[in-house]
C-alpha positions in Angstrom: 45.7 42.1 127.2 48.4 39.7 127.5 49.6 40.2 124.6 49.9 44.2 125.9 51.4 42.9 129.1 54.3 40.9 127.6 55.1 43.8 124.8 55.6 46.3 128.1 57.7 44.0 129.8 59.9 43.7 126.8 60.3 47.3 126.1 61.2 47.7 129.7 63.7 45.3 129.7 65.5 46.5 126.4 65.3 49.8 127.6 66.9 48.3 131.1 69.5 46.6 129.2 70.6 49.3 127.1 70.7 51.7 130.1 73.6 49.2 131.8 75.2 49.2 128.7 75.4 52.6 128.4 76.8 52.5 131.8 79.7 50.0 131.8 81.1 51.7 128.9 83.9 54.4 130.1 85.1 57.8 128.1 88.1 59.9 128.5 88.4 63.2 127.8 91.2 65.2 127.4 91.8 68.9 128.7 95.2 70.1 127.2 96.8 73.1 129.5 99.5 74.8 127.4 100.2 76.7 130.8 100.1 74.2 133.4 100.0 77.1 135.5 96.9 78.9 134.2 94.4 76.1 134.3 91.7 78.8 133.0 93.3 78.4 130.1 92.2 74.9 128.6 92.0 73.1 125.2 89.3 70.1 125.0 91.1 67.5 122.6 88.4 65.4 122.3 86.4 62.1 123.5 88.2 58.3 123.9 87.0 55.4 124.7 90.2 54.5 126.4 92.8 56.1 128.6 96.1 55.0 126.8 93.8 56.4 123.6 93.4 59.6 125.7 96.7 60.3 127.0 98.1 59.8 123.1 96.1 62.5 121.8 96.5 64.9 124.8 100.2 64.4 124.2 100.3 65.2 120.6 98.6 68.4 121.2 101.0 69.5 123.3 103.5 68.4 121.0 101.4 70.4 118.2 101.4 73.1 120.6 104.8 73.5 121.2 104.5 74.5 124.6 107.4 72.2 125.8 107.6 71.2 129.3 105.5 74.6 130.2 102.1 72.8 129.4 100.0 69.6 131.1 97.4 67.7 130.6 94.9 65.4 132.4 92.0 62.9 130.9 88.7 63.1 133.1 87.0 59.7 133.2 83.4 59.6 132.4 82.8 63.0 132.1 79.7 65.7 132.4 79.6 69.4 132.0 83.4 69.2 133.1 82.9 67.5 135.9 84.1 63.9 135.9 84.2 61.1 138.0 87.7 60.6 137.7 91.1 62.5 136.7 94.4 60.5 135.8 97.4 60.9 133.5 
């Protein structure tokens, strides 16, 4: 029974652990706008793990876009379903 008792608490720490880890760790994703005025209009770039990572690749869509100064960008910080905890540039 002990034996049963100190298995538990070792799975339930683990699973503790890697739950904060999971949490500490931010992503970036950037949304690409090549209208920055039709924000219904978005291209999803992809996933970072960091926001100078981020704004790089949001950049060079635009560039591969060539929407000029016409389109924007933003990368959502720590996002789900499109909703994120944060937005920078």
């Amino acid at each position: 029974m002990m034996l049963l008792m100190n298995a538990l608490r070792f799975l339930a720490l683990s699973a503790l652990l890697a739950l904060c880890a999971a949490c500490s760790s931010d992503t970036y994703d950037s949304y690409v706008y090549p209208d920055k005025f039709d924000l219904d209009n978005t291209v999803f770039v992809g996933q970072f793990s960091s926001l100078s990572a981020c704004r790089e690749a949001s950049v060079a869509k635009l560039k591969e876009l060539a929407v000029g100064t016409a389109g924007d960008y933003v990368c959502g910080q720590n996002c789900h379903d499109h909703a994120c905890q944060s937005a920078q540039k």
